[in-house]
N, C-alpha and C positions, 0 to 999 in steps of 0.2 A: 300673517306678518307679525315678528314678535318686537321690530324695532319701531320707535314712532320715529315719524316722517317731519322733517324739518320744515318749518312756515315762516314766515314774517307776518307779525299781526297785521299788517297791511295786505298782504297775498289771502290771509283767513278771513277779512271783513270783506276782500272781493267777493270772494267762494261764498260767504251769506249773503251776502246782497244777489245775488245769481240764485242763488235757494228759492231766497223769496220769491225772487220773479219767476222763477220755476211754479213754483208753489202757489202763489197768487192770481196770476196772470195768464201764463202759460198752460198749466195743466185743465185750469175754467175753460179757456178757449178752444183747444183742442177737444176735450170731451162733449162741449157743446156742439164743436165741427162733427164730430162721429153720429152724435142721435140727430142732426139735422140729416144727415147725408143718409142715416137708416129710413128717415122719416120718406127717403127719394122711394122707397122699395128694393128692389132686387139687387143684394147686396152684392153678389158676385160680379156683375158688371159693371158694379159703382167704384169708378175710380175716384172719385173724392173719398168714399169711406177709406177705400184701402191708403191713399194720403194720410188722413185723419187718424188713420192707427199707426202707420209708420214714424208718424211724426209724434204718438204718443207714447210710443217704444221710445225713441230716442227722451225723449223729457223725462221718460222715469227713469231710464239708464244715465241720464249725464245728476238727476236729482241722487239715485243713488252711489254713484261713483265722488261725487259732491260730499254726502254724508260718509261713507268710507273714506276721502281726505280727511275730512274734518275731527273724526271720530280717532284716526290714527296720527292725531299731528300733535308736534311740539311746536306752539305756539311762539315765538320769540319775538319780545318786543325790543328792539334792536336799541329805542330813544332811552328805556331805562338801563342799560349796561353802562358801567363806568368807563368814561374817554379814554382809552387808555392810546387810541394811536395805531393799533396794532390790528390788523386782515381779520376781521372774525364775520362768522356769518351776517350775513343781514347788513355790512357794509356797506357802504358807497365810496368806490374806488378811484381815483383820479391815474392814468396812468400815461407815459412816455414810451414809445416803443425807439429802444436806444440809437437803432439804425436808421432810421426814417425823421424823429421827432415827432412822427403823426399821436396827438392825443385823443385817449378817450376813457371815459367814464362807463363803469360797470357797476353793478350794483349785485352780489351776491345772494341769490336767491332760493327756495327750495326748488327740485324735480318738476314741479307739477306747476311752479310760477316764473319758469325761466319763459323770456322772451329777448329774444337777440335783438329785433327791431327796437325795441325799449331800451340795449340798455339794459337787462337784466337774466344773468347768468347762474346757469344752476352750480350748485354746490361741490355738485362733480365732476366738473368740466375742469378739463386741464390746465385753464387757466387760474380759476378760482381755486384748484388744490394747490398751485405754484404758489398762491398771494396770500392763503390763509396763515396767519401766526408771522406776517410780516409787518414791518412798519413804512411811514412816510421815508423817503430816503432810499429804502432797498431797492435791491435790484432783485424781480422773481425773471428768473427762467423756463420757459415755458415751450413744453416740446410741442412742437406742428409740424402737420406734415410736409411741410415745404424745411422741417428744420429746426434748432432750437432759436428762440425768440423774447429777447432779454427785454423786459420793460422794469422801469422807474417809476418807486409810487411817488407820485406826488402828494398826494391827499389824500385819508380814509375820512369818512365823515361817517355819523350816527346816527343818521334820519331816516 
């Protein structure tokens, strides 16, 4: 991958604090679970070991895929960018959806830190590409599949 990958220092200080306990916690415990379960004897029947390694696969794979975000990201701390009012990454959105008036709050996020239930949307979602480089006021349009779908920013904030 030649391009770095977009973060919010808040989205990167999650992903270490998940390292850690990967690293700390998690991998001590599970490697502990494998030599108790060797310690049972006959490892082919021992459904704890084969647990105890599956589950050690996964720790090293989400520990490594963890260090590959982290190692390929641009970090963006959204609090030191200058106010300027305008859709940029790492936002927090206030919006109006024109037809309805139903409000809601998004927060533009990287790939790897979008979560819809939060609140927070990846960078390249249709909606986030309609709202980037706008201000309080505008109107982005925003195509969905039910149609196009015009909201009103109310508010960008910087937190």
């Amino acid at each position: 991958m030649t391009g770095k990958i977009p973060l919010t220092a808040h989205g990167a200080e999650l992903l270490r604090v998940e390292l850690r306990e990967l690293k700390n916690v998690a991998r001590p415990r599970v490697i502990e679970a494998i030599a108790e379960a060797r310690a049972h004897g006959d490892l082919k029947e021992n459904a704890e070991y084969h647990a105890a390694r599956e589950q050690q696969s996964f720790i090293e794979g989400r520990i490594g895929s963890i260090n590959g975000t982290l190692g390929n990201a641009q970090i963006i701390d959204i609090t030191a960018m200058p106010q300027t009012g305008r859709v940029i990454f790492g936002a927090t959105v206030g919006l109006a959806e024109e037809e309805t008036g139903e409000e809601v709050t998004y927060r533009i996020v990287g790939e790897d830190e979008a979560d819809i239930s939060k609140g927070m949307i990846s960078v390249t979602s249709p909606i986030a590409r309609a709202l980037i480089g706008k201000q309080e006021g505008d109107i982005a349009e925003v195509q969905a599949p039910g149609g196009i779908r015009e909201f009103e920013i109310l508010d960008v904030k910087y937190i």
